[in-house]
C-alpha angles and dihedrals in degrees: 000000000000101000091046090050085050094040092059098043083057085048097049086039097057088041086062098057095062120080112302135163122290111275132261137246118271119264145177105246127198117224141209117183130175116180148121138286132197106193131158137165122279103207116217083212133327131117096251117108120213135208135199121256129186127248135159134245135206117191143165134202166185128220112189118190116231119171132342100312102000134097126168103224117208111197130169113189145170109229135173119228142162146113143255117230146198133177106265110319087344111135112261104279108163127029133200119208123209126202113197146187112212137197116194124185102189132182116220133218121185128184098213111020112201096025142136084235127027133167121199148182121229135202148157146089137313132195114192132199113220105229103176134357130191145168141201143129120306120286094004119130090206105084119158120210122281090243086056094063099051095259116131114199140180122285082212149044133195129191159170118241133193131166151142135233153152144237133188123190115241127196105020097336088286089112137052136203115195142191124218136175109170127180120215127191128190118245102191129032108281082181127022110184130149098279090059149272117323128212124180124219128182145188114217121196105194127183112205146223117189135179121174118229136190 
């Protein structure tokens, strides 16, 4: 999945850099965007392995334009994460889900602003909201709560997040499809147990839907 994602932002990239209309005038766009997301726990220390899981995400945004290249992109999503996990090298076993409620506030580069094709770079920060968190065995619909099982975790979750994408203008250049895969980290515990500190990170692959607006 990851080299044919990679493999069309170098296309519509390259795509970008031959003769094209003259570009447009910057505007704020409002955003719609449905993907995946594979996303697991990065221990500080511990003797637990962890394993990705897959998981789905729903977001909206503004992008509002600031000077030359440069946009400030304000998102709020619902997004599934979580991990598989084993003993030691112990095959996963177990799995917590996590449903949250994110916040990004993302700053956008693009490499040809206006125009029919632009690639650009992405960063920022995120804060989620857990929503919902449960735990079972691997596999098993029937998960109970975290709470129930004794695991206490973060009402909250702070990142970093940093990512690439595309977008190409459809129908007379008014709407936009776009292409994202962004990478957040956490930055603080989410759960602390005997075993260490862990930290979730996860990978988003988001198809878009943009209008502008104003």
């Amino acid at each position: 999945m990851k080299p044919l994602l990679f493999a069309l932002l170098a296309a519509s990239l390259a795509v970008g850099t031959v003769a094209a209309p003259a570009p447009l005038a910057a505007q704020e766009v409002l955003s719609v965007h449905a993907g995946g997301v594979r996303s697991t726990f990065a221990r500080v220390y511990g003797y637990r392995s962890f394993y990705a899981i897959s998981g789905s995400s729903v977001r909206a945004a503004m992008t509002v334009p600031l000077t030359g290249p440069l946009a400030i992109q304000l998102a709020v999503s619902h997004t599934g994460k979580g991990a598989a996990s084993g003993l030691g090298d112990a095959e996963a076993s177990q799995e917590m889900r996590l449903s949250l409620l994110e916040f990004h506030t993302l700053l956008k580069a693009s490499t040809a602003p206006g125009r029919s094709v632009s690639a650009h770079l992405l960063w920022g920060a995120s804060v989620a909201s857990v929503v919902k968190c449960t735990t079972g065995d691997l596999g098993d619909p029937d998960e109970t709560d975290c709470s129930d099982n004794g695991l206490i975790v973060s009402p909250t979750d702070i990142g970093a997040s940093f990512g690439v994408g595309v977008e190409a203008a459809i129908t007379d250049r008014r709407y936009k499809i776009c292409l994202d895969m962004l990478k957040t980290i956490s930055l603080f515990d989410l759960h602390a147990d005997s075993w260490g500190e862990v930290r979730n990170t996860s990978f988003t692959y988001t198809l878009g839907f943009g209008v502008p607006v104003g």
